[in-house]
VEXTOR-98536 format. One record per residue (C-alpha): residue number from 1; residue in one letter; x, y, z. Coordinates in Angstrom, 1 decimal. Example, Ala and Ser with C-alpha at 12.3 -4.5 7.8 and 13.67 -1.06 7.14 Angstrom:
1;A;12.3;-4.5;7.8
2;S;13.7;-1.1;7.1
***
This chain:
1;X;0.0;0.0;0.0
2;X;1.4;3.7;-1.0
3;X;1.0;6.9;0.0
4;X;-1.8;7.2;-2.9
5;X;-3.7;4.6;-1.8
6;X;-4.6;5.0;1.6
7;X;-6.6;8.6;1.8
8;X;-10.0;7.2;-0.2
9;X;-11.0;11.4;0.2
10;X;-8.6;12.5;-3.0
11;X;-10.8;14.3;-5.1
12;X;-11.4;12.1;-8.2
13;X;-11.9;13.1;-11.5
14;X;-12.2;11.6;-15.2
15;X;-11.7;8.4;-13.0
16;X;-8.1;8.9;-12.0
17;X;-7.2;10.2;-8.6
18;X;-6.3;13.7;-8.3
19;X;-3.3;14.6;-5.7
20;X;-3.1;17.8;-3.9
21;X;-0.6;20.7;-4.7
22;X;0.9;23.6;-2.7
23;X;-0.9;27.1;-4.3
24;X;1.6;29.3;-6.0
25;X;0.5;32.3;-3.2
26;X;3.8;33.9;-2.7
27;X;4.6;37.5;-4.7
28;X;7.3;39.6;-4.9
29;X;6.6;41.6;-2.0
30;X;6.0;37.9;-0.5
31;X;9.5;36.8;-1.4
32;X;11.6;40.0;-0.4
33;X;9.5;39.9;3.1
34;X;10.5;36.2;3.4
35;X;14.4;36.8;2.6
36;X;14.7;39.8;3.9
37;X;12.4;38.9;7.1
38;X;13.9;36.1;7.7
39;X;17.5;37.3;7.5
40;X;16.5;40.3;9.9
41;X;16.2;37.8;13.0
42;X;18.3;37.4;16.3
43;X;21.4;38.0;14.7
44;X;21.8;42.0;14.1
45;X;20.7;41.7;17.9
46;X;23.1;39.3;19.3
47;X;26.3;38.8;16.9
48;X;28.1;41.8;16.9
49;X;29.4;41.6;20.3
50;X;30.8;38.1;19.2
51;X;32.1;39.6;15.9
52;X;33.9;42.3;17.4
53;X;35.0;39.7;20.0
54;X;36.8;37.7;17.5
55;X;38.2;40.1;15.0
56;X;39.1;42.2;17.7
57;X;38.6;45.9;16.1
58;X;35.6;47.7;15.5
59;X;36.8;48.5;12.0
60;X;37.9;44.9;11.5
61;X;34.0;43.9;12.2
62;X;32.7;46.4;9.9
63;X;34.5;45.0;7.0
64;X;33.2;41.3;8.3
65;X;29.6;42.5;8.3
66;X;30.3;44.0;4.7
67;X;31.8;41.0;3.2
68;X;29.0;38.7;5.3
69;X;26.8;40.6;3.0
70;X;28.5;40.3;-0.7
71;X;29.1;36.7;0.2
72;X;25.7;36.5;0.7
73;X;24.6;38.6;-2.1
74;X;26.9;36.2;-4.5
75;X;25.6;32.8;-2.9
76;X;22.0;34.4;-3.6
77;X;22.4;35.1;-7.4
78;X;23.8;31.8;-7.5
79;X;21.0;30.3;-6.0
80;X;18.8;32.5;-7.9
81;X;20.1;30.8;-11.5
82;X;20.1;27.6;-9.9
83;X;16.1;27.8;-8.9
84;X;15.1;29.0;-12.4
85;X;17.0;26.1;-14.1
86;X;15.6;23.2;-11.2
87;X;12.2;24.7;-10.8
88;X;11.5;22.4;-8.0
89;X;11.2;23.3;-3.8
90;X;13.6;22.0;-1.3
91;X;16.8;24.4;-2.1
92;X;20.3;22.5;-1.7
93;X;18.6;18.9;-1.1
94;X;16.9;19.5;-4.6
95;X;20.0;20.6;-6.6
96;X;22.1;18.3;-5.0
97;X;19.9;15.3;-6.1
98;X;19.6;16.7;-9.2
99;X;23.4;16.9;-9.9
100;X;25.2;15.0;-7.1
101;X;23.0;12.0;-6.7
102;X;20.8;10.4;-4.3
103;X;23.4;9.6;-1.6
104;X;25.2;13.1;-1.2
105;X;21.3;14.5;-1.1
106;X;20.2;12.4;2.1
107;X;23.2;13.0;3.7
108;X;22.6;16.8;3.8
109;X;19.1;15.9;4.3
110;X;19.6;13.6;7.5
111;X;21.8;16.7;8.5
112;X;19.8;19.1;8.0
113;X;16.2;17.5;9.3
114;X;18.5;16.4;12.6
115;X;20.6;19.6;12.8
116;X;21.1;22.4;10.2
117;X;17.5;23.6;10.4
118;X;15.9;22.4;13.9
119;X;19.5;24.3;15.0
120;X;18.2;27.3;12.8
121;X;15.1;27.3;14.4
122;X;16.5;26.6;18.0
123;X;19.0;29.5;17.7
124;X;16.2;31.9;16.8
125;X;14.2;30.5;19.6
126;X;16.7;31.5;22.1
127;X;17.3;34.9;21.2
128;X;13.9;35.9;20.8
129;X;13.5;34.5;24.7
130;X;16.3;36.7;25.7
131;X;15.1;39.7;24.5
132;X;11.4;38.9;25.2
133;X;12.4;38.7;29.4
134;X;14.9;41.3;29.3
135;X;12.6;43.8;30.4
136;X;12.0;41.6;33.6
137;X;15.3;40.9;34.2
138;X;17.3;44.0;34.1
139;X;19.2;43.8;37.4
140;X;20.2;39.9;36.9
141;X;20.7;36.9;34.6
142;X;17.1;35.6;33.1
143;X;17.3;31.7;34.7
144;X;17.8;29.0;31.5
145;X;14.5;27.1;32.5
146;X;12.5;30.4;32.2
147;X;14.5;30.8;28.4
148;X;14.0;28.0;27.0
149;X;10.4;27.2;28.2
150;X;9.8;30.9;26.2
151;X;11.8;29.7;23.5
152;X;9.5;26.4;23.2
153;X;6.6;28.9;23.4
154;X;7.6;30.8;20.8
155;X;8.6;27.8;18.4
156;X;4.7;25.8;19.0
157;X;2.6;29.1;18.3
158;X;5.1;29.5;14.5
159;X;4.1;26.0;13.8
160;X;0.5;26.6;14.6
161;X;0.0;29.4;12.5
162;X;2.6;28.0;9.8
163;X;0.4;24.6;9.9
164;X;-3.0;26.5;9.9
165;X;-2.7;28.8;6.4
166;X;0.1;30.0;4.1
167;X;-1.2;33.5;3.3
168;X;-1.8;34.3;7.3
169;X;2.0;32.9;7.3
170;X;3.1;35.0;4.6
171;X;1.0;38.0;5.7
172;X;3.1;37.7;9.5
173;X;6.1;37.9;7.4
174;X;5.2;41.3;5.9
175;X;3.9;42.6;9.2
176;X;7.2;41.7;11.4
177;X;9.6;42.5;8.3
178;X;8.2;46.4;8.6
179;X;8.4;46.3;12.1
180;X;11.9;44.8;12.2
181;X;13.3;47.6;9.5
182;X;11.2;50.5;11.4
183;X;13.0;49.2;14.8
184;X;16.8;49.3;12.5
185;X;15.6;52.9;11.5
186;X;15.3;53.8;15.0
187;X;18.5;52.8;16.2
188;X;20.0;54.1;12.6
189;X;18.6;57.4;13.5
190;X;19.8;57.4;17.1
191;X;23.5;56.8;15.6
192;X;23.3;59.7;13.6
193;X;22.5;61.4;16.0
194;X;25.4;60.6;18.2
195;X;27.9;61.1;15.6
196;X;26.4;64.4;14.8
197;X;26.7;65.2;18.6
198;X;31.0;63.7;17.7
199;X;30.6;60.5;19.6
200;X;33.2;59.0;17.3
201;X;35.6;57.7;19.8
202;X;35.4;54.3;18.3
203;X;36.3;54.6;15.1
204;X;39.9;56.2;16.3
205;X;42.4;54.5;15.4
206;X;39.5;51.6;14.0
207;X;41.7;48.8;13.2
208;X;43.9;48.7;15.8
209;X;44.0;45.1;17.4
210;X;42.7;43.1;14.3
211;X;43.0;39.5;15.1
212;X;44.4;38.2;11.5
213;X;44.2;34.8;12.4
214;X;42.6;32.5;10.3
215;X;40.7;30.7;12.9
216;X;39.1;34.6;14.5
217;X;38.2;35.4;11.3
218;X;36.6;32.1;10.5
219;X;34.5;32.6;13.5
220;X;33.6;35.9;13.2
221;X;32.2;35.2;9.5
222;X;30.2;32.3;11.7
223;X;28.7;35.1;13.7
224;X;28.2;37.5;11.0
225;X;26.7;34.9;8.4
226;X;24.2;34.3;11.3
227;X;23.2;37.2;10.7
228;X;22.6;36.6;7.4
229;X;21.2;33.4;7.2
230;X;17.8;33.3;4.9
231;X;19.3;34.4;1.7
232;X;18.5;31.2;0.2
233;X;15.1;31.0;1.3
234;X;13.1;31.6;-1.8
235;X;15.0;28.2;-2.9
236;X;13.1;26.1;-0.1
237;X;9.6;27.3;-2.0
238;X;9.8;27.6;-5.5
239;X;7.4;25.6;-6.5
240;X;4.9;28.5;-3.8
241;X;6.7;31.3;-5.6
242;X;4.5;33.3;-8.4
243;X;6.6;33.7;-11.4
244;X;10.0;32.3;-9.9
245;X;12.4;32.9;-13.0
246;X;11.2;36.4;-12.3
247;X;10.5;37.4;-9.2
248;X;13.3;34.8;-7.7
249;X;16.4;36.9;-8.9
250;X;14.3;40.3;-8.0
251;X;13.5;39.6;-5.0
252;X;17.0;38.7;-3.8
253;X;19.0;41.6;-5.4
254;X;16.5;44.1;-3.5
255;X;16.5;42.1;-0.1
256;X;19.7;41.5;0.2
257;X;21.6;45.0;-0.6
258;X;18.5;46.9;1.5
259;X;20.0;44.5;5.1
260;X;23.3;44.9;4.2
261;X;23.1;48.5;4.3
262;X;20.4;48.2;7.5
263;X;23.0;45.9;9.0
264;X;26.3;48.2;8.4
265;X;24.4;51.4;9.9
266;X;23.1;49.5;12.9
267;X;26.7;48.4;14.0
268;X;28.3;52.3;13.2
269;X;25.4;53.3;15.7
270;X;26.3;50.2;18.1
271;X;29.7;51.6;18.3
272;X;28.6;55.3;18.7
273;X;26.7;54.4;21.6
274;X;28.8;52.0;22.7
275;X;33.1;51.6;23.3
276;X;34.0;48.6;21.8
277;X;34.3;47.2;25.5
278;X;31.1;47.8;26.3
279;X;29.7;46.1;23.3
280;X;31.6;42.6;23.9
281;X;30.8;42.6;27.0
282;X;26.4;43.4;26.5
283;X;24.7;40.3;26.6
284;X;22.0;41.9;24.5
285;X;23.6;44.7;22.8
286;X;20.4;46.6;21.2
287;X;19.0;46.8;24.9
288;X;22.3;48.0;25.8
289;X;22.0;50.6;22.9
290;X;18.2;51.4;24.1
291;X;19.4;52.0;27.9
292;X;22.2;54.3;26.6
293;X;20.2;56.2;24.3
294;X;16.2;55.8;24.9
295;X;17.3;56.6;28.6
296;X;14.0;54.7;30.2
297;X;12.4;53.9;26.8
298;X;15.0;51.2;26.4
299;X;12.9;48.7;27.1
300;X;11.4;49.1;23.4
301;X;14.5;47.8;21.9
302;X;13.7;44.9;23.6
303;X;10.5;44.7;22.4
304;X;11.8;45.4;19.0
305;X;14.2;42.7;18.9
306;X;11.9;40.3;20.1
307;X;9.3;40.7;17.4
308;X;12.2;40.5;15.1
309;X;13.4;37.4;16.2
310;X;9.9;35.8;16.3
311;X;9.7;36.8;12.5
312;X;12.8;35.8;11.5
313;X;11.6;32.2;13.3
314;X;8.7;32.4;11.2
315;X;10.3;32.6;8.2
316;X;12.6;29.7;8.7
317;X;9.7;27.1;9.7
318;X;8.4;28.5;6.2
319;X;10.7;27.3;4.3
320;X;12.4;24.9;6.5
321;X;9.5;22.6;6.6
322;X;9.2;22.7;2.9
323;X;12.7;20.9;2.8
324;X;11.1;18.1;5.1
325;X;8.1;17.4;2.6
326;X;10.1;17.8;-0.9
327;X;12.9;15.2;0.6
328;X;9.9;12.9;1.8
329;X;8.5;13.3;-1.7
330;X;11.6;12.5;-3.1
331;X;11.7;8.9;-1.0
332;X;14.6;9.9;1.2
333;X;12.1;10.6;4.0
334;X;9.0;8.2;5.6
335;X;5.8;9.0;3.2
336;X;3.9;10.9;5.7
337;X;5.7;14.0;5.8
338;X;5.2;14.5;1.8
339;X;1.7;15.3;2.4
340;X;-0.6;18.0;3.1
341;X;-3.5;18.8;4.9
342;X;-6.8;17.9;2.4
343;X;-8.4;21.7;3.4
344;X;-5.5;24.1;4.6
345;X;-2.9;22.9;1.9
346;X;0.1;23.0;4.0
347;X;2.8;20.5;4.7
348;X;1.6;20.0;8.4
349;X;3.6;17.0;9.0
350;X;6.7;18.2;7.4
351;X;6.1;21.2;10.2
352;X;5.2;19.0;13.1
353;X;8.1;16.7;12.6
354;X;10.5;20.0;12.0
355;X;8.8;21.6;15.9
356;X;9.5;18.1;17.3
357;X;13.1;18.0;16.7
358;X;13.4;21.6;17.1
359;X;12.1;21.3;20.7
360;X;14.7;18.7;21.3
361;X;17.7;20.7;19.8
362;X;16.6;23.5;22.0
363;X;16.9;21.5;25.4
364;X;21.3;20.8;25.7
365;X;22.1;24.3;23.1
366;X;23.3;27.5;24.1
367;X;23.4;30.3;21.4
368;X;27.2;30.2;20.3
369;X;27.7;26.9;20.1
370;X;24.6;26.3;18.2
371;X;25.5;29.6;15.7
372;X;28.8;27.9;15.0
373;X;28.5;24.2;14.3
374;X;25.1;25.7;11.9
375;X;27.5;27.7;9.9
376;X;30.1;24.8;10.2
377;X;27.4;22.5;8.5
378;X;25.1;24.8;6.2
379;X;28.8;25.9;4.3
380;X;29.7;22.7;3.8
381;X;26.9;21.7;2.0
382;X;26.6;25.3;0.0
383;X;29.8;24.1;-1.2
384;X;28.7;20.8;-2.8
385;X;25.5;23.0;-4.1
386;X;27.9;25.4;-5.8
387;X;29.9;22.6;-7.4
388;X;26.7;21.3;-8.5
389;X;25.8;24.8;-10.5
390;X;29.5;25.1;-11.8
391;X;28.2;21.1;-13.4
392;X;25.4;22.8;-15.0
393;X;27.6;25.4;-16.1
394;X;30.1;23.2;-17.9
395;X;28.3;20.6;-18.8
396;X;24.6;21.0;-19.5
397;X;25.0;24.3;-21.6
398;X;22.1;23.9;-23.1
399;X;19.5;23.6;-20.2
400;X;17.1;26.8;-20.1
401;X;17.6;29.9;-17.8
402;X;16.1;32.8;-18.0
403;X;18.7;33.6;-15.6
404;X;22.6;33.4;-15.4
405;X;25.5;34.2;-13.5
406;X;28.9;34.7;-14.7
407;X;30.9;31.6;-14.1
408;X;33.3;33.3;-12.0
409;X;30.9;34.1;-9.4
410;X;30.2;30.6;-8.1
411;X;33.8;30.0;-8.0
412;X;34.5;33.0;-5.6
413;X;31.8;32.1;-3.7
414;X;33.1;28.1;-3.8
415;X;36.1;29.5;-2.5
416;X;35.2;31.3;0.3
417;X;32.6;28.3;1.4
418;X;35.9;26.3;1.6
419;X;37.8;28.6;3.6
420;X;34.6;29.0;6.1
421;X;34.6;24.8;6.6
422;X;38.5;24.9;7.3
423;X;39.5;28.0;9.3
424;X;37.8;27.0;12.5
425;X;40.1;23.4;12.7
426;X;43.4;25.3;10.8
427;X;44.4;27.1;13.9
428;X;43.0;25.9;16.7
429;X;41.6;22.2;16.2
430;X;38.3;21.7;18.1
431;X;37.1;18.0;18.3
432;X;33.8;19.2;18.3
433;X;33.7;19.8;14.7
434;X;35.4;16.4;14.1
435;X;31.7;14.8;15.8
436;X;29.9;17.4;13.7
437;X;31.9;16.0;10.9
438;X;31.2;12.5;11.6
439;X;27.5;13.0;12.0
440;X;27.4;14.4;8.8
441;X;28.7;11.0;6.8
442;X;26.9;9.4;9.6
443;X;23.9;9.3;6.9
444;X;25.3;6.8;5.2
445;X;24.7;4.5;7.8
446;X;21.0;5.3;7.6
447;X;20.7;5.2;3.9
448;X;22.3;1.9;3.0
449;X;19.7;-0.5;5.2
450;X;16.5;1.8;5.1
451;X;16.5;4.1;2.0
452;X;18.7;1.6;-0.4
453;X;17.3;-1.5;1.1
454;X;14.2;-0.2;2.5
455;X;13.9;-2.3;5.4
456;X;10.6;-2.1;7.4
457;X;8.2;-0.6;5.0
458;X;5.7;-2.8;6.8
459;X;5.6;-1.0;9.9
460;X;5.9;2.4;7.9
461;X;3.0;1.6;6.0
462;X;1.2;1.1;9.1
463;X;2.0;4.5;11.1
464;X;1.7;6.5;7.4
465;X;-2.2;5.3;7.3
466;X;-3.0;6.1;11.3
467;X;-1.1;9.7;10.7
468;X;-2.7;10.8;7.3
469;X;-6.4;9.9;9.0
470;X;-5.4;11.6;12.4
471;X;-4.0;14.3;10.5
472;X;-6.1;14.6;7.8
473;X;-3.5;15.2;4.7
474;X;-3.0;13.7;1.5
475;X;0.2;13.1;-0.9
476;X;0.8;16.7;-3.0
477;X;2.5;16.7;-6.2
478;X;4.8;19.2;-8.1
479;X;3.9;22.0;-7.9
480;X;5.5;23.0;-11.5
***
């Protein structure tokens, strides 16, 4: 028994069963609020103290946050020519099925349904807690139950309304992306201010103290990048996206510049408010920034970041559930999680399996750690994605795009994914990314017996026709 055959409520018609399919509802305005929403998170709000930390100089992590954002910008166009050749959802699982094969794919998909995103999602989580109990916890450390029961809090209600409807989903993203560039303005205003008023004793002497090592600078690119993780978000949804071989490559060329420039301002005002002591040492440097400068309407920043964080979390179960489904559609996943809900039309066990291990990845992390073995991880495998466009490149000339990138692009960008796997262990060896390395070929061990071999599709069969009658979904086809 199949997926097909076990949900007798598939509309039927000329005789033949009809499967369900995700509605193309996402615009342009859609896409940039999901890149650049997404992007705008946790990050702005709690990486730069770790930047500055590591590269040691306050002009040292304003050219990290600018080349953060033309690496980003780069890997995006890639992506971008990439999505209007594959038009299919699912991002760097997709593309590297498509051109790497089937056992490369459910390695990065094992790592990324058991790490890359539910660490994503976690991170996210964390931050928005901090900032959403700072308010009540000025004069002492916010205890790590009350966090992370938040953090859980906040992760549940995104699936709920990413499970209920796509266009509420999509309509949250818009809301909290405004808020999240109004709240940027603020503190970009403020800064002006301050350097108006010559609060410019950070940026003497600016690069004095740069930590030139290759292992900072590996690690401050890992706190930066955080920052701008999501540029490849439109990849995850393709097959949602209106028009992709248009609006795919629009909407990343005006998301990603517009936070880049956000991001850059935000930092100058950081350091006007702020000596470059003062920021490495703020556990949440935009309340910092609100205390110093909103005098007792500080607390807003927190609020602020908050709401950011909780859309940038929104954003990621978005597209991070859609990887779920796709790689389940695919066969690399069990059949249940390729379906959607008969009514709503939304993966709703892709996103309840995503929250589940989510909630778990949340319970032993703390915010650096997770933010570096992510970065570790998702670089890796933009690596092998790159590869698999410079393929395309070379040898399937003749393939349609109505979009392309000079060929010299994905090789910059392969190079500098290269240097971000290696620099952490060049310098400084840590044997935590040795276990982070062997989880990731760690997949193999799982695809040989049950995605090869397929060993217990009894019992799968079983559990696949309980959940799609509990759940009420349906297999969905391409959406092409």
């Amino acid at each position: 028994m199949t997926g097909e055959d076990t949900f007798p409520a598939v509309e039927v018609l000329d005789g033949k069963p009809q499967k369900l399919s995700l509605k193309r509802e996402v615009g342009l305005v859609g896409a940039v609020s999901l890149v650049a929403g997404t992007m705008i998170g946790s990050g702005i709000f709690m990486s730069p103290q770790f930047v500055l930390v590591n590269i040691g100089s306050p002009g040292g992590s304003l050219v990290v946050w600018a080349a953060c954002g033309l690496l980003a910008m780069l890997g995006s166009l890639c992506y971008a020519e990439l999505g209007t050749v594959i038009r299919e959802s699912g991002g760097e699982y997709i593309y590297i099925l498509r051109t790497s094969g089937p056992v490369l794919a459910f390695i990065l998909i094992f790592s990324s349904v058991i790490f890359v995103r539910p660490a994503s999602v976690a991170g996210i989580s964390l931050s928005f807690a901090e900032y959403a109990l700072a308010p009540f916890y000025q004069d002492c450390p916010c205890p790590q139950l009350v966090v992370k029961s938040v953090a859980a809090a906040g992760i549940v209600v995104t699936a709920i309304v990413n499970c209920l409807n796509v266009r509420f989903a999509m309509s949250m993203q818009v809301f909290f992306m405004v808020a999240k560039v109004l709240a940027l303005s603020v503190i970009i205003i403020g800064g002006v201010m301050l350097l108006v008023r010559g609060e410019t004793g950070s940026f003497e002497d600016s690069f004095n103290g740069t930590n030139l090592g290759i292992n900072p600078i590996g690690i401050a690119f890992y706190q930066g990048l955080w920052s701008y993780d999501g540029w490849n978000n439109l990849n995850y949804v393709t097959e949602e996206l209106k028009r992709p071989e248009v609006n795919l490559p629009r909407a990343v060329m005006i998301a990603i510049p517009m936070v880049t420039m956000l991001y850059l301002l935000v930092n100058v005002s950081y350091l006007a408010a702020m000596t470059p002591r003062e920021l490495m040492l703020s556990s949440a440097v935009a309340v910092t920034w609100g205390n110093k400068v909103l005098g007792s309407w500080g607390w807003v920043m927190s609020i602020a970041a908050a709401l950011s964080a909780f859309g940038s979390l929104n954003g990621t179960f978005f597209s991070g559930g859609r990887v779920c489904f796709v790689a389940a559609r695919e066969g690399h996943m069990p059949d249940i999680l390729a379906m959607a809900h008969v009514n709503r039309l939304t993966p709703s066990p892709a996103l309840i399996f995503t929250t589940a291990i989510s909630l778990l990845v949340l319970i032993p992390g703390d915010f650096q750690s997770i933010v570096n073995f992510f970065s570790f991880t998702a670089w890796f495998f933009y690596t092998i994605t790159l590869s698999g466009l410079l393929y395309l490149k070379i040898k399937k000339p003749e393939l349609p795009r109505t979009y392309s990138v000079p060929i010299v692009i994905p090789i910059l960008v392969i190079m500098a994914a290269i240097f971000l796997v290696m620099a952490p262990i060049i310098d400084n060896p840590a044997i935590e990314y040795l276990y982070v390395t062997i989880f990731i070929f760690s997949g193999v061990l799982v695809y040989v017996p049950f995605i090869h071999y397929k060993l217990c599709p009894g019992l799968l069969e079983k559990v696949t026709v309980f959940l799609q009658l509990f759940l009420e979904v349906a297999p969905a086809d391409k959406n092409l």
